[in-house]
C-alpha positions in Angstrom: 95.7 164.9 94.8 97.6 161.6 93.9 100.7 163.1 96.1 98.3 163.3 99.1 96.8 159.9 99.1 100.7 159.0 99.1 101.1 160.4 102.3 102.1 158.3 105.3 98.5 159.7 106.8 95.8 160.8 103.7 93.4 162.5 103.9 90.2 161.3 105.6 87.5 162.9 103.2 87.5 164.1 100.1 85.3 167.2 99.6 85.8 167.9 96.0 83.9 171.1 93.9 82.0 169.7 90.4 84.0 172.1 88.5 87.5 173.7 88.8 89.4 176.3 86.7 92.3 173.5 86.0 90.6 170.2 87.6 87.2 168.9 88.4 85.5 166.6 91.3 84.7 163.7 88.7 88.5 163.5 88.1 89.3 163.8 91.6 86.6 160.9 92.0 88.5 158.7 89.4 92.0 159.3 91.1 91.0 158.3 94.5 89.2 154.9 93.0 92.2 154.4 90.6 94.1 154.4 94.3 92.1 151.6 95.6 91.6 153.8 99.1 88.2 153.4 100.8 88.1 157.4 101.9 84.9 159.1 101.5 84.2 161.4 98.9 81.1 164.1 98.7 81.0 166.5 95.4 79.7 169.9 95.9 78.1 171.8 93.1 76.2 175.2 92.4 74.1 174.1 90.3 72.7 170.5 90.6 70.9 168.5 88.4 69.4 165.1 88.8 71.5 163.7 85.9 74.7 164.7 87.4 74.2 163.7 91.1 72.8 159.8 89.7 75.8 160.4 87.2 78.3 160.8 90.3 76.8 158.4 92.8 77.1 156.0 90.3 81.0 156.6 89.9 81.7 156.3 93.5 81.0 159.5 95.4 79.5 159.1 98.7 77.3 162.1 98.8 76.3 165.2 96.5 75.7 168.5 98.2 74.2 171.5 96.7 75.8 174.6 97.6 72.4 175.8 97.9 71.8 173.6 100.5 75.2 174.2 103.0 73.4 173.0 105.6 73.3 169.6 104.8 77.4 169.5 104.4 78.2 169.0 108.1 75.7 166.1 108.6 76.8 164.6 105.9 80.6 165.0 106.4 79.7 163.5 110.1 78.0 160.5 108.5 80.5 159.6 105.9 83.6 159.6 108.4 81.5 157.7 110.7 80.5 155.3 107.9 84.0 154.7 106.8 85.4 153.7 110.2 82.5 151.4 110.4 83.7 149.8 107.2 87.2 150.0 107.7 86.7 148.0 111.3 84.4 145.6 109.2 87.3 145.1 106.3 89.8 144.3 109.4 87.5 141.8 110.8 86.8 140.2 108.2 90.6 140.0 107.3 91.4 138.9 110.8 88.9 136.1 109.8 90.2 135.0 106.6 93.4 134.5 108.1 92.2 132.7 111.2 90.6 130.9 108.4 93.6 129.9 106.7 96.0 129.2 109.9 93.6 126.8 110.8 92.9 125.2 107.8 96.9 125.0 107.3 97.1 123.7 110.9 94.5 120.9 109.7 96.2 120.1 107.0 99.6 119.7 108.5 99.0 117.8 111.5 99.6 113.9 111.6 96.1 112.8 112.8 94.0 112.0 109.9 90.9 114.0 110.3 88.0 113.3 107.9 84.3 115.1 108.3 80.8 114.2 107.2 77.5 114.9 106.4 74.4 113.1 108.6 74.5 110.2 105.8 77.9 109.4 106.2 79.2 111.0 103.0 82.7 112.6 103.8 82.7 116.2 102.8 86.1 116.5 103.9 90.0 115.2 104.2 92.5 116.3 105.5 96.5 115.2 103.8 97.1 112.6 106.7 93.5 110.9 106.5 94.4 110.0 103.0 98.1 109.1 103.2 97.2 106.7 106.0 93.8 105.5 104.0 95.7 105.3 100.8 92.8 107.5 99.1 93.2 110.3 97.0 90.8 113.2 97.6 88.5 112.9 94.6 88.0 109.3 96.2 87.2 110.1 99.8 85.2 112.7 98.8 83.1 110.7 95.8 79.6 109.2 97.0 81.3 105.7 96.7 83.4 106.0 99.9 81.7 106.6 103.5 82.8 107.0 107.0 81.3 103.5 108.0 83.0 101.9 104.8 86.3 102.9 106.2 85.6 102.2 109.1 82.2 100.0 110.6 82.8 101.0 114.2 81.8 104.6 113.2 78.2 103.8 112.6 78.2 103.0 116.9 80.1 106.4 116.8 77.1 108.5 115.7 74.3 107.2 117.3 76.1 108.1 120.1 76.8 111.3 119.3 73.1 112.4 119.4 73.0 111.9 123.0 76.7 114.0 123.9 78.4 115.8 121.7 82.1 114.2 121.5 82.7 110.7 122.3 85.7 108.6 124.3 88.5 107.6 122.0 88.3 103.8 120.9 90.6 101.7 119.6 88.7 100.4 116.2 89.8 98.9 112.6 90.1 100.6 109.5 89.7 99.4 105.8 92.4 101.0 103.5 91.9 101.6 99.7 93.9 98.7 98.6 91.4 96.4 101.4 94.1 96.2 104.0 93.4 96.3 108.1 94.5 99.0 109.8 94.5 99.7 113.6 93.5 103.0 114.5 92.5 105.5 117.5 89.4 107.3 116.5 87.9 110.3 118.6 84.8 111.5 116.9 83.5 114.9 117.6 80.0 116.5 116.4 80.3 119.8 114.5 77.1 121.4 115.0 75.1 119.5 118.0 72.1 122.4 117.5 71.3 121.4 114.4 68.5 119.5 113.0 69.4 115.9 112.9 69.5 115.5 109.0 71.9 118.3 109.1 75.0 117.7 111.4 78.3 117.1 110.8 80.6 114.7 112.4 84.4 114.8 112.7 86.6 111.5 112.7 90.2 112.3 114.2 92.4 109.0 113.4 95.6 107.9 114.6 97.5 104.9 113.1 98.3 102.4 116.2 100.1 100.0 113.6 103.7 100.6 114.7 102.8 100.8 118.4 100.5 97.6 118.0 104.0 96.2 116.3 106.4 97.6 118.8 104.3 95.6 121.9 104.0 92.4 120.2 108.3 92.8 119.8 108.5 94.0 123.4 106.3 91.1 124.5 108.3 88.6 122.1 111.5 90.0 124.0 109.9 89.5 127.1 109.5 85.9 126.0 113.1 85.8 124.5 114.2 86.7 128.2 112.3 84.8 130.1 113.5 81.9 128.4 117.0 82.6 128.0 117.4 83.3 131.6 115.2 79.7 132.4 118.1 78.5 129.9 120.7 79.7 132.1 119.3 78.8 135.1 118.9 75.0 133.7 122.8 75.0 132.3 123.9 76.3 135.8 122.1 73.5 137.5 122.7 71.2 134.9 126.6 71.5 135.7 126.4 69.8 139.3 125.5 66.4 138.1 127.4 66.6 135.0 130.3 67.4 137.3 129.8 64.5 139.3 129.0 62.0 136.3 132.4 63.0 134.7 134.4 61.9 137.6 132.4 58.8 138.2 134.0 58.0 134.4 137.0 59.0 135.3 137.3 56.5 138.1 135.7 53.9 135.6 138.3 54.2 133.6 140.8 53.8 136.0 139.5 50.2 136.6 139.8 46.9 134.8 137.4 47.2 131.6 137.1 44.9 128.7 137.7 46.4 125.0 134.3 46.7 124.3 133.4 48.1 127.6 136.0 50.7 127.1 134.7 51.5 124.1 131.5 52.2 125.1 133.3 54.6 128.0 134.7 56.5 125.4 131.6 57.2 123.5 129.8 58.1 126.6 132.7 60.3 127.4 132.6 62.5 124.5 128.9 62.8 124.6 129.1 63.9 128.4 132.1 66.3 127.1 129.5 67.1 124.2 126.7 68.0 127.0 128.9 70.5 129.0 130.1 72.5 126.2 126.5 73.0 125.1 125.7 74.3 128.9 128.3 76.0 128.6 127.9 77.9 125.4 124.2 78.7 126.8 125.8 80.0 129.9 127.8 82.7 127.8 125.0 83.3 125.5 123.1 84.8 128.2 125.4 85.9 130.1 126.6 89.7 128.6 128.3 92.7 129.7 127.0 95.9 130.9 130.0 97.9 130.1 132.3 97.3 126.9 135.4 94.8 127.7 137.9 93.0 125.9 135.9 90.5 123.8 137.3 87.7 121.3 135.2 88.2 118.2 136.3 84.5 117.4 135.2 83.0 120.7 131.9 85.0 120.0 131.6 83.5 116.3 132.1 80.0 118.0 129.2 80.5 120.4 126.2 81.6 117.9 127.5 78.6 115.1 127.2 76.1 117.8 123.7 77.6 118.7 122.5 77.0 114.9 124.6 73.8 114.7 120.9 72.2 115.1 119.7 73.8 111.7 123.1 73.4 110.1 122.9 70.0 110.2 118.8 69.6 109.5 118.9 71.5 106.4 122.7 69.9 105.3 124.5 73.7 104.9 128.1 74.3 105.0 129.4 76.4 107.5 132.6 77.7 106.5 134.3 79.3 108.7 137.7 81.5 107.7 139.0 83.6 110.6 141.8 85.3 110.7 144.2 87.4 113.3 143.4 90.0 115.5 140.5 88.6 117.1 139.9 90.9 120.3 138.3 94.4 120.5 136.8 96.2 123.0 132.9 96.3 122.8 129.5 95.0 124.4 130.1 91.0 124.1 126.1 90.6 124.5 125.4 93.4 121.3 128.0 91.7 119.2 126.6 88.3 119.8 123.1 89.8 119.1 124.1 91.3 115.7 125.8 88.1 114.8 122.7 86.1 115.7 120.7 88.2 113.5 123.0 87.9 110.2 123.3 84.4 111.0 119.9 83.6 111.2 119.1 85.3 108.1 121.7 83.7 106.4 119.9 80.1 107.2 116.6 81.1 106.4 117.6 82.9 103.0 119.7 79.5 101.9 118.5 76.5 100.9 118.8 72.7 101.5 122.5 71.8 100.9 123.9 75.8 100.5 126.2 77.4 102.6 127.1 79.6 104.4 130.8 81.5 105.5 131.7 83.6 108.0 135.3 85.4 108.1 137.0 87.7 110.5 140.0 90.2 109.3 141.5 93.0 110.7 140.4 95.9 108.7 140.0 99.9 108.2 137.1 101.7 107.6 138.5 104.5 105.2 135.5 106.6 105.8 135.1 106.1 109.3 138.8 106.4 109.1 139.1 103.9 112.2 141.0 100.6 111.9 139.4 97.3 113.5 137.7 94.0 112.6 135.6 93.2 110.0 133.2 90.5 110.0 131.6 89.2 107.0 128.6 86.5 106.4 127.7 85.0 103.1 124.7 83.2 102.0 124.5 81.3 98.7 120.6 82.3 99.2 118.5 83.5 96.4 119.6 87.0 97.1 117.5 90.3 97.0 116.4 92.8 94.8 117.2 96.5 94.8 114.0 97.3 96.3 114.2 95.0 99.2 118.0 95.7 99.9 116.8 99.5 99.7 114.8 99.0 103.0 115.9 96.3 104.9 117.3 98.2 107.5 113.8 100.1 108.4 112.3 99.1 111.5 109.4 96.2 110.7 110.4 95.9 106.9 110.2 92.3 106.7 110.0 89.9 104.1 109.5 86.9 106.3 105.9 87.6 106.8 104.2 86.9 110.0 107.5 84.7 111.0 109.7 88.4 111.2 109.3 91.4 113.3 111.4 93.1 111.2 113.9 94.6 113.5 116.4 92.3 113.3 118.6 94.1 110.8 117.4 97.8 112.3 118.7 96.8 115.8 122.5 95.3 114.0 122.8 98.2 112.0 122.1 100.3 115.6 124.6 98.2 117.0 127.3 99.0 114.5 126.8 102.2 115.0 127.0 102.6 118.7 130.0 100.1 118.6 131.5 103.2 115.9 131.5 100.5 113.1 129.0 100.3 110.1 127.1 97.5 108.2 127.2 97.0 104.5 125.8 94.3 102.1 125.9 93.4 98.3 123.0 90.9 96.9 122.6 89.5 93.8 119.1 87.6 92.6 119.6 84.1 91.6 118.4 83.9 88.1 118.1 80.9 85.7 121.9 80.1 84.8 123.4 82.4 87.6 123.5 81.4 91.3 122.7 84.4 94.0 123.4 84.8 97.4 123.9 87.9 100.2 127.4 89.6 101.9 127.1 91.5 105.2 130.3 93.5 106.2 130.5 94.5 109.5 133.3 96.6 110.8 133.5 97.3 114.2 135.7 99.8 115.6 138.9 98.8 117.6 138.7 101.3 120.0 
């Protein structure tokens, strides 16, 4: 019997006698159950007693028929088979469930949308991996009596009043409390689970999306809307600037072709150099703005020149050094306006990382990048700052890491590192904390890639 229910096909009833010459139907009974198979089994028996039918039911058999009573047989044969294909079709469904079940509860679980669901008093009764990575929560928390939907979020309360008169709301744009008490800037579209119900028993669903690095991104696209608006205004005024400068500087020249006393010549030559002074600012501005769309033959030094003089203001204000130590090889082909950009940025955070009376150096070499295996310039700027620690210089390059505060977007050092890359260079730096007895300060290497 065993070797049959092995079979690719078994058997679809078991009819089994009470008593054999070398087996029996109770053993018969206990082999198919040891199998696990849910086949229908009816015992037959000459002689039947009330005792040994309850004593077989109750093992498992489907059905005891007297051999008396043949007539029954076929009926019941009919019923069982029938029965079993009712069950087995109920087994399947109910396994087709149970995995539905489970893909969507996996699908809940892995998507990026927080989702969080609660009761009709706001208790949350459920929380999905993303709601409580973005809410900082673990799931004993959300789900505790302490935390509610309208805690986390206050604009939820408006949520589900509405939600008695239609059944899913229009996403909003609302403002979520974290654990740790920070605001968060979400997309919430809330969704009731069971409209029908009584009132005191529905269920609401919360879908969140974080809107804190899109929010981020449009306040740096507008600032570089700004940026551009301005530096082309700049541009525009240096252009227009030049005329009368033009025109100034040969009405001095002709001046100092005349008859002038000492001291009046004196004072030409001071207004001179301040008029000489004038144009090479406009003139700086003018290249500042003024960049590439395809990569050309750029001098790295003239380049270094240009964003020094732009900070020359701050130089002086906070009384930093500005050492500058460039050597040979000072042309490569690359996007003049990128380069200046990634300069800027280093620069910049150079002066705002050193204090009153520091300085700062910047040096040019021609270089090769061993692992790039590429040969090229490297450019290098150094900060007598108070340096960083390994956390901070573990993430400065992400997008909107800051440490500025509200003064930084954060992408400065994410956009030079892009720029390195695209220009088939890299960017490297080495910190070290000032500490009491031992001075800190920053290094960025960039090499860029001659070719």
């Amino acid at each position: 019997m065993a070797a049959a229910l092995r079979e690719p096909q078994p058997p679809q009833l078991v009819l089994a006698d009470y008593n054999l010459p070398s087996f029996s139907g109770p053993a018969a009974l206990r082999v198919l159950k040891t199998s696990g198979m849910d086949i229908p089994f009816i015992m037959m028996s000459g002689a039947v007693s009330e005792e040994t039918a309850v004593s077989s039911m109750r093992a498992g058999a489907h059905d005891y028929v007297s051999k008396e009573n043949l007539a029954r047989l076929v009926p019941a044969i009919l019923r069982e088979v029938k029965e079993a294909v009712t069950r087995s079709n109920r087994i399947a469904a109910e396994k087709k469930l149970l995995a539905s079940e489970a893909r969507f509860h996996s699908l809940v679980a892995a998507m990026p949308l927080g989702l969080l669901i609660s009761d009709a008093s706001g208790r949350i009764t459920y929380a999905n991996g993303a709601a409580e990575r973005l809410l900082n929560y673990d799931d004993a928390e959300l789900l505790g009596d302490s935390v509610t939907l309208t805690s986390i979020c206050p604009a939820l309360a408006d949520a589900a009043t509405a939600l008695s008169v239609e059944n899913t709301g229009k996403p909003f744009e609302a403002v979520c409390v974290t654990r740790d008490g920070n605001s968060l800037e979400v997309l919430i579209g809330v969704a009731s689970l069971n409209p029908d119900a009584p009132a005191e028993e529905r269920q609401m669903a919360a879908f969140i999306a974080d809107l804190s690095i899109q929010k981020k991104s449009e306040e740096v696209l507008r600032r570089t809307e700004k940026l551009a608006v301005a530096g082309r205004l700049a541009a525009s005024i240096s252009h227009e600037i030049n005329n009368p400068l033009e025109a100034i500087t040969n009405c001095l020249y002709l001046l100092s072709s005349t008859e002038l006393p000492e001291d009046g010549r004196h004072y030409l030559g001071l207004a001179q150099k301040e008029l000489d002074r004038v144009a090479q600012i406009t003139v700086q501005t003018l290249r500042f703005y003024r960049s590439s769309t395809r990569p050309a033959l750029t001098d790295v030094h003239e380049l270094v020149e240009t964003v020094l003089a732009l900070f020359e203001s701050r130089f002086r204000q906070q009384r930093i050094e500005v050492v500058r130590r460039l050597g040979s090889h000072p042309r490569i082909l690359a996007h003049d306006g990128e380069i200046r950009q990634l300069l800027v940025n280093l620069v910049s955070n150079a002066i705002d990382a050193t204090n009153e009376g520091g300085c700062i150096m910047v040096r040019t070499s021609a270089a090769r990048d061993w692992a790039l295996n590429r040969e090229g310039i490297a450019i290098t700027v150094a900060d007598t700052g108070a340096g960083m620690d390994m956390a901070t210089r573990d993430r400065i390059f992400e997008p909107f890491f800051s440490t500025k505060g509200n003064m930084g977007t954060g992408l400065g050092l994410w956009i030079s590192k892009e720029i390195a890359n695209k220009h088939h260079g890299r960017i490297r730096v080495r910190s070290r904390l000032r500490s009491t007895g031992s001075s800190g300060g920053t290094v960025f290497r960039i090499f860029i890639a001659g070719q």
